[in-house]
N, C-alpha and C positions, 0 to 999 in steps of 0.2 A: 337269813336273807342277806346280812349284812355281809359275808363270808362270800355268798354265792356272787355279788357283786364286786368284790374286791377281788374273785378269783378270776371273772370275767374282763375288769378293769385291768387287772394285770396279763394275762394273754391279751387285751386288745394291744397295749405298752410294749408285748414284746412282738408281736406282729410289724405292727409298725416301725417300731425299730430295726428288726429284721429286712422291714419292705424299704427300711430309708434305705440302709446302710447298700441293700443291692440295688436302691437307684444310683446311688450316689457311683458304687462301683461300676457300673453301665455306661453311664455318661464319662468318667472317666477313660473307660478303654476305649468306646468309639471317638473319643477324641482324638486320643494318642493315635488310636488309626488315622483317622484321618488326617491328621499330623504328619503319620509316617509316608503314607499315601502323598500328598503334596511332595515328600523331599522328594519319593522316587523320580516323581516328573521328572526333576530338574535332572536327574544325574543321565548321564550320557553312558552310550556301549554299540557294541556290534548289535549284530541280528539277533544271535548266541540270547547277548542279555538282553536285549529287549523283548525277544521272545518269554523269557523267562520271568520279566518284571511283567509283562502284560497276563503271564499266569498267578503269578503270586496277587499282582492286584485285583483277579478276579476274584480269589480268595478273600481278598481284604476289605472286598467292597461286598461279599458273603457274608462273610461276620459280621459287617458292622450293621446290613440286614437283619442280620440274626439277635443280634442286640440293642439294635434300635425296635425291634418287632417285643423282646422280652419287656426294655425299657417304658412300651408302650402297655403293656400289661401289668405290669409293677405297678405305675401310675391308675391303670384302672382299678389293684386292688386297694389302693391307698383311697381311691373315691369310693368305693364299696365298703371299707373303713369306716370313712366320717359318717356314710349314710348307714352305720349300723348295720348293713348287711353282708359284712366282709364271714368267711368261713359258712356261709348256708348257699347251696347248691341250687344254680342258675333254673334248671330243669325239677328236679322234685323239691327243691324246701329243704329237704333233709341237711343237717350238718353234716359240713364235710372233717374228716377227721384231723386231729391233730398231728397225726405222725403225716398226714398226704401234705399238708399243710407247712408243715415241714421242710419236705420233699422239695416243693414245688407249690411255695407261699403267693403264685396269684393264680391258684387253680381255682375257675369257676364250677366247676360241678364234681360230685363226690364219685368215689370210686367207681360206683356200678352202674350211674350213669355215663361217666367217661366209658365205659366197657362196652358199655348197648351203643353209642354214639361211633365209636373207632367201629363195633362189628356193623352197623349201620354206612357208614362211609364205606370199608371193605367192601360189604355185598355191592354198595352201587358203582363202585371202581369194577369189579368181578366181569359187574354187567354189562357195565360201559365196553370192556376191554373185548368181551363176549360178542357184542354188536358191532363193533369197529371189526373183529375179525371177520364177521360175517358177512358185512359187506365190503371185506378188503377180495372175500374169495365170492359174492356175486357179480362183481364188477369184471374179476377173473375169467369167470364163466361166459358172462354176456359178450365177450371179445373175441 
């Protein structure tokens, strides 16, 4: 018992550790973005470059989206951590495995829920897409 617990205590130690280290790195890069983001402002150019910096910044204020969204999830599995239910799956209970975990250390649900939930999103995308055309061509008709 005492084994089974110290095997436990030590994956929760490296989780965490794993979950600091990619906070830590998260907050870092969206700073520097945003850091780099401010210099652009100031600097000056034609149309050429301004056109150009107002594309790069779209990008830049993408990413840091994207890792303020990850950063926001890190943080969630660090809380599902302390409450002890950090690696068991949001939807069945089931433990999620170590290699997904791995992967992709603030995943809330294990493999084959993730898999029903994306084919679940799919179909009602499908459908959506199905009914939008539907009435893109009744609309057509009735004119």
């Amino acid at each position: 018992m005492s084994k089974q617990r110290s095997a436990a205590a030590l994956r929760t130690d490296t989780f965490r550790q794993m979950l600091l280290e990619r906070r830590r790195a998260l907050q870092h890069e969206v700073a520097e973005r945003l850091r780099a983001g401010r210099a652009a402002t100031f600097e000056g150019g034609d149309v050429i470059d301004d056109s150009a910096a107002t594309t790069q910044g779209d990008l830049a204020l993408s990413l840091i989206q994207i890792h303020s969204d990850t950063l926001t999830r890190v943080d969630h599995a660090l809380a599902r951590l302390d409450a002890g239910q950090y690696g068991q799956c949001t939807e069945c209970g089931d433990e999620i495995s170590v290699q997904r975990l791995n992967a992709l250390p603030f995943a809330v649900r294990c493999q084959s829920c993730e898999h029903a939930r994306e084919q679940a999103q799919n179909h009602i995308r499908r459908r959506a897409q199905q009914q939008g055309n539907f009435w893109l061509f009744s609309d057509r008709a009735g004119s």
